[in-house]
N, C-alpha and C positions, 0 to 999 in steps of 0.2 A: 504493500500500500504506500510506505514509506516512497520509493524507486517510482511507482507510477505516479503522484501526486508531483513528482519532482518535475519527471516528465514534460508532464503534460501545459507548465506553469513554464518551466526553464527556459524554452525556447524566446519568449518573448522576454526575457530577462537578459538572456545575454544575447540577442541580437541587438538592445541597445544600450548595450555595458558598451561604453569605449576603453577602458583598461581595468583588469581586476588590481594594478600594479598603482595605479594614480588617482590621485581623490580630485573630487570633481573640482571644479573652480564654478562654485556655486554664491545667488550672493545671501549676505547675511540674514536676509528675514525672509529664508528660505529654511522651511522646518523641516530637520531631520530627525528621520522618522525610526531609523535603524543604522548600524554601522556593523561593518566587517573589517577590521586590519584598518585600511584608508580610505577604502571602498565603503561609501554615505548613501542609503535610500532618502532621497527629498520628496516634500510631499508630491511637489511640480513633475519630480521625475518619476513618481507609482504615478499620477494621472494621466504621463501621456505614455505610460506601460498600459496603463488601461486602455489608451485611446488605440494602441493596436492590438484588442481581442474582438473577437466576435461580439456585434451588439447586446445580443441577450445578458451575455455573459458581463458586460459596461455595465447594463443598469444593474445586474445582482449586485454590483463589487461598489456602485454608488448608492447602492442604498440598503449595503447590509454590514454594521457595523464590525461582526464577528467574521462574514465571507472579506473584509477587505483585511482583518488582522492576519488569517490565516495566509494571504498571499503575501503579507510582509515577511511571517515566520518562514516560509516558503523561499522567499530572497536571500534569506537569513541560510537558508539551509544550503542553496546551490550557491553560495557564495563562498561559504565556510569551503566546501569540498575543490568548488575550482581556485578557491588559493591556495589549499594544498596540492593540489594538481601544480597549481605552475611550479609553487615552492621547491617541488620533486623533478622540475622541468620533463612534465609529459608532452607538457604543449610544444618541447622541442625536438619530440619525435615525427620521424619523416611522415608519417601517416596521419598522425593529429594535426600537423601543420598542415599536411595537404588539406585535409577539409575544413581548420579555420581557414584560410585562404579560399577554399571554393564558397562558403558559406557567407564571407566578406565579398567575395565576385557578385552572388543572387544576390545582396541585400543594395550595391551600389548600384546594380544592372537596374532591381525592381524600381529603385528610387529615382535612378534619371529618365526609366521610360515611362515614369506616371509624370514625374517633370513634364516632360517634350511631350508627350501626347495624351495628358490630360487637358492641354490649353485648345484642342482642336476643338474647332466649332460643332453641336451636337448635327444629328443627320435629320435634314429636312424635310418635310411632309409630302412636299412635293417628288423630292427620290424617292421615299420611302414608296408613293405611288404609279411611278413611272418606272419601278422595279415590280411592282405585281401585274401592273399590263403590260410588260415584258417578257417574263417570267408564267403565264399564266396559266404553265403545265404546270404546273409545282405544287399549286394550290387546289389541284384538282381532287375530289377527292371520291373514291370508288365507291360503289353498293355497299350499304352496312346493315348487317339484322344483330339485334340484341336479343340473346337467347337465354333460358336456363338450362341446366342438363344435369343430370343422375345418371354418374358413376358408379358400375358395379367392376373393380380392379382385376384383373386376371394377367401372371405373368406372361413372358413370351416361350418360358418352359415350363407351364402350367399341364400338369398331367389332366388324363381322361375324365376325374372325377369332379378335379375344379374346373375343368371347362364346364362338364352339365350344370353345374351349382349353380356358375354364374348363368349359365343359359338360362335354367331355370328361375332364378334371382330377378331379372329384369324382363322375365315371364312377367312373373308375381306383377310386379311392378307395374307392368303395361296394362295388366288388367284391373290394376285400382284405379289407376289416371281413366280409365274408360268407366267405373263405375263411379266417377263426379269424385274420386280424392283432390285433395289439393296438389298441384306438382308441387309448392316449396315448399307446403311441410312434407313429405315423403322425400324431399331430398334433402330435410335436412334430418331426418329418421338416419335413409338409407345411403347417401353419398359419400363414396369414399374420395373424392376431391375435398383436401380438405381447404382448398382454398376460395372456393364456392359456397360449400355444404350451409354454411352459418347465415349465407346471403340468398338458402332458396335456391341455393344453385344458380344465380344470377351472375352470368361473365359480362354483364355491358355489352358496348355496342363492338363487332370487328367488322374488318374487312377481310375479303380473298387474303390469303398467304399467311393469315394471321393460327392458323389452328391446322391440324394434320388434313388431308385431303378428307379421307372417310366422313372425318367429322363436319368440316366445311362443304362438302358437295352436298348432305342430307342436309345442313343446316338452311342453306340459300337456295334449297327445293323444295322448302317447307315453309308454306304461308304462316302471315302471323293470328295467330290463336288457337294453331297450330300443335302439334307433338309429334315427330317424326318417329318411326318405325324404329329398333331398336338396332343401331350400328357399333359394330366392331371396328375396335381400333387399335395400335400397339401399346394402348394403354388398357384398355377393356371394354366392357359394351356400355355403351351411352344412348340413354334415351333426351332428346335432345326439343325442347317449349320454344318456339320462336313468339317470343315480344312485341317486338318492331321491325319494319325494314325502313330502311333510307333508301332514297333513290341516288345515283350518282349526283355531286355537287361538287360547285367552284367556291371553294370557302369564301366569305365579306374579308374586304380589305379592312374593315375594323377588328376583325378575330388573328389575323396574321399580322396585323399592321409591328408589333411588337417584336415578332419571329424578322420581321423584314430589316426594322430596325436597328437589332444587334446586330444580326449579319453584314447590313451595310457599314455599320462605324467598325466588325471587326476587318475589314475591308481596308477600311481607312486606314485603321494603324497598322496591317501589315504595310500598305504603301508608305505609310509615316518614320517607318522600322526600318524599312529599304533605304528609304531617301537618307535616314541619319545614317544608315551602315556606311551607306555608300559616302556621305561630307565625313566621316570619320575614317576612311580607310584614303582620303584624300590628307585630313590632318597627323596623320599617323603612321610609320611605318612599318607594313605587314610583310612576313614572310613567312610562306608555308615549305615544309617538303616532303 
């Protein structure tokens, strides 16, 4: 617990330690909150440790007395260990250095590409739709039915006597659904999917490609209010309720308009990414071999 709890805290600690060797140059009515050797937690410096974790995780630590002690205690604890670390100079073994060094590379790499291409202009509404009637195979979207189905499992080297069972099994079965049962309570009696069974056997809406052929061909052959005849599959026999169908559609530029959008500004920053490689492989000299 100890090791995990380190973990999981650490990283965002010492990616913005600039030395466990030298005390900050903080100013005076700057409150320090903990100390290591020369190494000072300021309050200034846990808040913007906080400002790089995940949000959720910002408001626990601002607004819970005891969760912000424990991250101090936590600073406290990987702090102690990597100044013995250095003390014992691990940090100046070839492998530990290579990954401080790599680890120093992502955090200045991450930081000058949010620089540079965080100031580019957001992507316009007008690309955004001069990219969908463009584009306007992409948003096409095929036949969909929303089914339920009961699952009776049988292996693929299932002996003679579990294949009748199940044959029989999803007999039973077809002739309750014909004397007025309910399909989702009997699938959720008898379905061995257990990732349906609790919903009625309700998989949502698919389309073609999305489920084994067997099961897709009976399913998009079978009207809706419908219960299809009883199909084998490499999974087992399914009796299969069709819902709904959809007809083929072109999704609204309002439902994609979002999908459209990140694609095009991821767009921009690879070009943005190019364009700096390329002024910096002008200021700088590269050589491969």
């Amino acid at each position: 617990m100890f090791t995990t709890k380190i973990l999981l805290i650490g990283t965002f600690f010492l990616l913005s330690a600039p030395s466990l060797l030298m005390a900050e140059n903080l100013p005076k009515t700057d409150e320090v909150l903990a100390q290591v050797g020369d190494n000072r937690l300021t309050s200034a410096r846990l808040d913007m440790m906080i400002d790089l974790m995940p949000p959720q995780l910002q408001v626990m630590l601002r607004s819970n007395d005891q969760m912000r002690k424990e991250l101090i205690n936590r600073w406290v604890d990987i702090n102690l260990i990597a100044q013995e670390a250095v003390a014992t100079r691990i940090d100046q073994e070839p492998l530990v250095r290579l990954k401080i060094d790599e680890m120093k590379n992502r955090v200045l790499v991450e930081a000058l590409i949010n620089q540079r291409l965080g100031t580019q202009p957001p992507v316009a509404k007008e690309e955004v739709a001069s990219y969908y009637e463009n584009h306007s195979s992409e948003f096409e979207q095929g036949e969909q039915v929303q089914a339920q189905h009961i699952l009776i499992r049988l292996a693929a080297d299932a002996g003679a006597a579990d294949k009748e069972k199940a044959r029989k099994t999803i007999g039973m079965l077809q002739d309750k659904l014909k004397n007025g049962e309910s399909f989702a309570t009997l699938a959720e009696q008898f379905s061995e999917d257990p990732g349906s069974k609790n919903k009625g056997g309700n998989l949502g809406y698919f389309s073609r490609g999305q489920m084994v052929k067997e099961f897709e061909d009976a399913a998009f052959a079978t009207e809706p209010g419908k219960t299809s005849p009883p199909v084998q599959t490499t999974f087992g026999w399914h009796l299969i309720h069709v819902l709904d169908r959809k007809a083929p559609q072109k999704l609204p530029l309002a439902q994609v308009s979002k999908e459209i959008e990140a694609r095009l500004k991821a767009e921009h920053n690879e070009k943005a990414l190019k364009k700096l490689l390329d002024e910096l492989k002008g200021k700088y000299p590269v050589t491969v071999k």
